[in-house]
ZABA-249511 format. One record per residue (C-alpha): residue in three letters; x, z, y. Coordinates in steps of 0.1 Angstrom, whole numbers, plus 5000, padded with zeros to 4 digits. Each point is the difference from the previous one (the first is absolute). Layout:
N
   res     c1     c3     c2
   ALA      X      Z      Y
...
***
This chain:
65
   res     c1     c3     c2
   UNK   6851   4028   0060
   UNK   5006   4976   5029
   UNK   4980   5022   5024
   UNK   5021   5031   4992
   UNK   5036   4985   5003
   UNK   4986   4987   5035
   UNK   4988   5037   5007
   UNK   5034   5015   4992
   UNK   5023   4973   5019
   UNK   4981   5009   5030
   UNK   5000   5036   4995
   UNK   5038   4996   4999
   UNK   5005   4985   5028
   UNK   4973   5023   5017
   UNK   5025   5030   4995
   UNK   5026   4979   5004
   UNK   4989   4990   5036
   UNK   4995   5037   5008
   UNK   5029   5011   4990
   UNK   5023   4974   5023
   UNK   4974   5015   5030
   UNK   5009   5034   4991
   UNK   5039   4997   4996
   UNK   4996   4977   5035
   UNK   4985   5030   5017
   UNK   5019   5023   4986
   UNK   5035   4976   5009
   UNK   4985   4994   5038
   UNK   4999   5036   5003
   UNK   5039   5010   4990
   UNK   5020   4989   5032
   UNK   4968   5023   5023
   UNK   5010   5030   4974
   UNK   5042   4993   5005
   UNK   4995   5001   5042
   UNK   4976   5028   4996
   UNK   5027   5018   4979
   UNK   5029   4996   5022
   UNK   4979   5012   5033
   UNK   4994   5032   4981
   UNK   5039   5002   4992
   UNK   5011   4997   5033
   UNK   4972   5024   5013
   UNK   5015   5025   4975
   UNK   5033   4996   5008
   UNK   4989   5000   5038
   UNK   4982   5031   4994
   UNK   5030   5022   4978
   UNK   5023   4991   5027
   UNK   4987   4996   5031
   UNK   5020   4982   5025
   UNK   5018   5018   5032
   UNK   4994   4988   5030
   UNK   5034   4980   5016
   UNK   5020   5011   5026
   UNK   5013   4977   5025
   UNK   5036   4995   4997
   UNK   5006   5003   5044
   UNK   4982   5032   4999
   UNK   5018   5037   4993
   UNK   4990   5022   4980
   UNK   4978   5033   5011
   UNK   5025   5024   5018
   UNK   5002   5036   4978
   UNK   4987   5029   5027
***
C-alpha cells in the first residue's frame, strides 16, 4: 500500500509538471501571436487603401492642355 501512494504522488506531480511546461509555452508564445496579428492588420488596411503619393505644397498643379 505504501509503494502505490508513493507511485500516484509522483504521477501527480509528473502531469502536473508537464502541464506548467505546456501552459509556459503556450504563455511565451501570446505576445509573438499579438505583433504578428497587428502587422497583418496594418498590411490589410495598407493594402484596401493604398496610399497617394504627396504633393509638394511649392509645386503647381499640372496645367489642363
Amino acid at each position: 500500500m505504501d509503494g502505490t501512494a508513493i507511485i500516484i504522488i509522483l504521477a501527480i506531480a509528473g502531469v502536473a509538471s508537464v502541464l506548467l511546461f505546456a501552459v509556459k509555452g503556450l504563455l511565451d508564445q501570446i505576445p509573438d501571436v499579438i505583433e504578428s496579428a497587428g502587422r497583418a492588420r496594418e498590411a490589410w488596411q495598407r493594402f484596401k487603401k493604398p496610399e497617394q503619393p504627396h504633393q509638394a505644397d511649392d509645386q503647381e498643379p499640372p496645367m489642363a492642355a
